[in-house]
C-alpha positions in Angstrom: 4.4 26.5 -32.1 3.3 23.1 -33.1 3.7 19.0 -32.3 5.0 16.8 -34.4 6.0 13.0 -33.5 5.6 14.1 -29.7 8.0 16.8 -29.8 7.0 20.6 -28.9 8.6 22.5 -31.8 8.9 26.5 -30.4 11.3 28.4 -33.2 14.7 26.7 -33.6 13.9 24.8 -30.3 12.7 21.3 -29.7 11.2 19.9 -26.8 10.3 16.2 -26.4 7.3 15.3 -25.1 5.9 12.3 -22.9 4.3 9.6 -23.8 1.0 9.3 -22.7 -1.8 7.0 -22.7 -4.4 9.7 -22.7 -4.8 12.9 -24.1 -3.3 15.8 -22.6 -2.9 19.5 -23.1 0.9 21.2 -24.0 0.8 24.6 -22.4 3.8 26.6 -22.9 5.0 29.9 -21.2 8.0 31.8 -21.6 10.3 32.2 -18.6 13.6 33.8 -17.1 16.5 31.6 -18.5 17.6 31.6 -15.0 14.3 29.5 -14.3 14.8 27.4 -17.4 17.9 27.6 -19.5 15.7 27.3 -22.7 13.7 29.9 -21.4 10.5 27.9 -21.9 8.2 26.3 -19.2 5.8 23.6 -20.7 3.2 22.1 -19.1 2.1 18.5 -20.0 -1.1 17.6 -18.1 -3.0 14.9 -18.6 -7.2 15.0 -18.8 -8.3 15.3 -16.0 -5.4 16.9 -13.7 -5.1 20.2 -12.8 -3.0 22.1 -14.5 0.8 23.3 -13.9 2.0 27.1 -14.2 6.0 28.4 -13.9 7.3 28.7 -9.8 8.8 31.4 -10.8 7.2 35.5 -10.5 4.7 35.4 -13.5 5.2 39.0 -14.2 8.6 37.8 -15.9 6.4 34.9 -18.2 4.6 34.9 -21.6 1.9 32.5 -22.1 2.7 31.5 -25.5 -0.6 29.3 -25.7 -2.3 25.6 -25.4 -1.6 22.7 -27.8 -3.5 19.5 -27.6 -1.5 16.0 -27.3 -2.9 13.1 -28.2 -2.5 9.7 -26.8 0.6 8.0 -28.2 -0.5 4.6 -29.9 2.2 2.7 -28.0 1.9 3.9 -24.4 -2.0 3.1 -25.2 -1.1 0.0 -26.2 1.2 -0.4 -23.0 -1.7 0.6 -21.1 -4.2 -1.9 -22.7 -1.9 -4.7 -22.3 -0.7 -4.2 -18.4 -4.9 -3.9 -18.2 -5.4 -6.9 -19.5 -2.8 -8.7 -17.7 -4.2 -7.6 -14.5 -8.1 -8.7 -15.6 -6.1 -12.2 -16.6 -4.7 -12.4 -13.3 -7.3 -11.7 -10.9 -9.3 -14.1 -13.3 -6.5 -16.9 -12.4 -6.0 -16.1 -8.5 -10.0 -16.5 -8.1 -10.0 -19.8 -10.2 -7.2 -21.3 -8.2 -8.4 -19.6 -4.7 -11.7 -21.5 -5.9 -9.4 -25.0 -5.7 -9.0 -24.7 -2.2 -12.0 -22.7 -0.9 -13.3 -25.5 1.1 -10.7 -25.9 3.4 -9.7 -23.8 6.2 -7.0 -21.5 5.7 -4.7 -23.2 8.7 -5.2 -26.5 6.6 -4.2 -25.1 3.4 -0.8 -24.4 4.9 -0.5 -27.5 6.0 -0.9 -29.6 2.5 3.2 -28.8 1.6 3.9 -30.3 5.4 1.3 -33.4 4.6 2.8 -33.7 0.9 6.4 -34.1 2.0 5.7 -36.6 4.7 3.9 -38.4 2.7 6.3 -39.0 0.1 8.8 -39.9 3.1 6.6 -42.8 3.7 6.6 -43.9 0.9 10.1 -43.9 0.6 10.7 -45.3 4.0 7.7 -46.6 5.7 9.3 -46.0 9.0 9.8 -42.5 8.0 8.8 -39.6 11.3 4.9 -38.2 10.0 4.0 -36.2 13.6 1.3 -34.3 11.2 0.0 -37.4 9.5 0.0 -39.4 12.6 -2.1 -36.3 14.3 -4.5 -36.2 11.3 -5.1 -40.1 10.9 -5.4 -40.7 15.0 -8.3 -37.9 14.8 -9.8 -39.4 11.7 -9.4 -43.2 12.4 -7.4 -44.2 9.6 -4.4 -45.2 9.1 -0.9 -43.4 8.7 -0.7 -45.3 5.4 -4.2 -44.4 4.4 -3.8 -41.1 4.7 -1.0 -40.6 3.5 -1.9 -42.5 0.2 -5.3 -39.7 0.2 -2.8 -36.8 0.6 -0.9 -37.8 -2.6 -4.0 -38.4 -4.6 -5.3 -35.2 -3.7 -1.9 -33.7 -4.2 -2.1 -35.0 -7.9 -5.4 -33.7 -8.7 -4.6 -30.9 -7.1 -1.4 -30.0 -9.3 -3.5 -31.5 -12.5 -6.2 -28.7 -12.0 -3.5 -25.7 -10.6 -1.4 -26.4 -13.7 -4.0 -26.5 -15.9 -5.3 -22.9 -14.5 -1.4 -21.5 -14.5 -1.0 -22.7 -17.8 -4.0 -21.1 -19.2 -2.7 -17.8 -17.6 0.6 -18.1 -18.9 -1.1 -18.9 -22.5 -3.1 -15.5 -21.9 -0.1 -13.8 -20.8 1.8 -14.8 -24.0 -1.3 -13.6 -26.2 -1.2 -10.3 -24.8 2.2 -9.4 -25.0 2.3 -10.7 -29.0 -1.4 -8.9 -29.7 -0.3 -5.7 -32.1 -3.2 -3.8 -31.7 -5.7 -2.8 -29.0 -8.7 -5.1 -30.9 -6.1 -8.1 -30.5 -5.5 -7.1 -26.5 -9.2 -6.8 -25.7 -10.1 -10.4 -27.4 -7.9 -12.0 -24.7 -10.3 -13.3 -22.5 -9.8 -15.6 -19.3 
């Protein structure tokens, strides 16, 4: 009984293993072929776990005995990567949440409302801007004031949000084309 390449090799028979990110132990029992038409229940489990044993009556099992699995160097790679993506992305929803932390929420949901009606008035300076018209009354400006201070901020606004998404995208692109774990953990946000 022995592992090679992730495969359990019992005899004549060969079992593929998983995959794992972490080490596990390969315990392996012999069973009723009526419970297993190899006749062999193996146990994967993964540090940590509990441990599996055969559902079926274990007066009709062998324990054959305990092999250790390592990590394969892929799924740890896998693992390293989807890691880092997720430290890149919660890097990138603070920094843009950050862009708009100053305003109320119910005013955040507003700006695609502002946006578009501002853009109608500039294409049409007759154009209907209930919002606009709501905001500016309250304010003392003017419709086309505001309207002029909505598309400014709109501007900077995409300027610094692209410049954030593109920076995460950049990351994102990094990870997936880093070949080893080193090359995963030195993309940083």
């Amino acid at each position: 009984m022995k592992i090679e390449n992730h495969t359990l090799i019992l005899g004549e028979t060969l079992l593929p293993l998983p995959h794992l990110a972490t080490p596990a132990t390969v315990d392996v029992w012999t069973v009723p072929t009526d419970y297993r038409a190899d006749g062999y229940f193996v146990a994967v489990t993964p540090a940590g776990r509990p441990p599996e044993i055969p559902a079926c009556a274990m007066a009709d099992t062998e324990y054959l005995g305990q092999l250790a699995l390592a990590p394969d160097d892929d799924a740890l790679l896998d693992a390293a990567r989807q890691a880092a993506l997720a430290r890149i992305n919660a890097a990138c929803s603070a920094a843009l949440a950050a862009l708009a932390a100053s305003y109320p929420d119910g005013e955040v949901t507003s700006w695609a409302q502002q946006v578009r009606e501002a853009e109608a008035l500039a294409h049409d300076a007759g154009a209907d801007t209930p919002l606009l018209s709501a905001i500016a009354g309250a304010r003392g400006l003017t419709v086309a004031v505001l309207a002029e201070r909505v598309q400014a901020k709109a501007a900077a606004y995409a300027l610094a949000s692209g410049a954030l998404i593109g920076r995460r995208q950049a990351a994102e692109d990094r990870i997936a084309a880093a070949g080893t774990l080193d090359q995963v953990q030195e993309v940083t946000w």
